[in-house]
N, C-alpha and C positions, 0 to 999 in steps of 0.2 A: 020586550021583544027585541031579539038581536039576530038581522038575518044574515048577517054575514056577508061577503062580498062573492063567494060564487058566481053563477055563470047568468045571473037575472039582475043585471046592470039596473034595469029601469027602478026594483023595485028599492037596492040601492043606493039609489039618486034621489028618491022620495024618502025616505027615513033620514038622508041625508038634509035636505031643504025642510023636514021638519023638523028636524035637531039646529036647525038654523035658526028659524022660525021661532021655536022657543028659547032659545039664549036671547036672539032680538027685544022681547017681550022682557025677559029679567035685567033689561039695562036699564040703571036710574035714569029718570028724568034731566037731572043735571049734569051726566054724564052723555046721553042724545046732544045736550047743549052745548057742551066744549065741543063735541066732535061736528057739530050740523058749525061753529062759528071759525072751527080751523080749518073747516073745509071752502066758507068764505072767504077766507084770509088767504087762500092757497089762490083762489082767482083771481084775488085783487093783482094791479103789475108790480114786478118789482121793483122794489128801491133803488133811484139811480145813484151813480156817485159810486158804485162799487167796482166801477168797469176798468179804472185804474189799476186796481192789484191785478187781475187777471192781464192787462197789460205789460207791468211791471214783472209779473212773473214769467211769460211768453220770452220779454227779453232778456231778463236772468239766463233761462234755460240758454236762448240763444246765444248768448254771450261763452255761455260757460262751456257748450258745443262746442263753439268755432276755438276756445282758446284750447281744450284737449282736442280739439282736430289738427291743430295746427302743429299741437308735437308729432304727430303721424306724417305728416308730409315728408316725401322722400327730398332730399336736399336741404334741410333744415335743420338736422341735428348738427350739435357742435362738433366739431370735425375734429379728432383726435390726432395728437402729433406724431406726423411721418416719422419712423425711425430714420437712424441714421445709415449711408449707405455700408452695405458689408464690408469696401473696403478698410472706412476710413473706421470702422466698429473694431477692427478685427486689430490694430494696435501697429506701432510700426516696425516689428517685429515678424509680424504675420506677411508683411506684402513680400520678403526674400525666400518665407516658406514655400506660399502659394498663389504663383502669380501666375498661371493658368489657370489655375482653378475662379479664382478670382474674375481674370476677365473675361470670362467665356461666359459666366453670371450673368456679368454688367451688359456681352453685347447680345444676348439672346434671349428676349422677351418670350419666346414661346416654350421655356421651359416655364414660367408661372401661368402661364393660361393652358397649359397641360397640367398643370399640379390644382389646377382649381377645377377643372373636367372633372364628369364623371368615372373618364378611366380611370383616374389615379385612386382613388377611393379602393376599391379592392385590393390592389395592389397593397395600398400601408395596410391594409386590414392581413395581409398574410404573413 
């Protein structure tokens, strides 16, 4: 008899708890027995003594966090060497070339905080 699962839930759920019912029945006896004594063994408390590793591993992780957190922190990376300024780059040759061009550089800061703006971006882009 196989009724299928169609739209008679009830009946089912009953072919089903008697398909149950009879595997129950075809379990050895010694096999009830391992399963009825692991299932005591699952109530008895657990062994203590183990609560260290689980310790020991909480602080691992935390450790091992905080030290890859610490390379993310803004102000913390090693700080790369300031070039040298344009004029003294530029050779001593260069200062009798361009010595406006030069110091108008040096005394005007708000041509790099224009060049680091979003304006300037299109601009090199064309």
């Amino acid at each position: 008899m196989n009724p299928g699962i169609g739209n008679d839930t009830q009946q089912f759920d009953r072919h089903l708890h008697e398909l149950h019912a009879a595997a129950l029945d075809q379990v050895s006896p010694a096999t009830l027995a391992r399963l009825r004594a692991a299932r005591h063994g699952l109530e008895q408390s657990p062994k203590r003594g183990h609560g260290w590793r689980w310790a020991a591993a909480t602080a691992f992780s935390a450790v091992l966090a905080v030290a890859i957190g610490v390379r993310f922190l803004p102000g913390t990376a090693p700080t790369a060497m300031t070039p040298a300024p344009l004029a003294a780059g530029a050779g001593a040759g260069a200062e009798g070339e361009y010595p406006d061009s030069l110091s108008t550089l040096d005394e005007n800061p708000d041509l790099y905080l224009w060049l680091a703006s979003s304006e300037a971006e299109p601009l090199a882009m064309e």
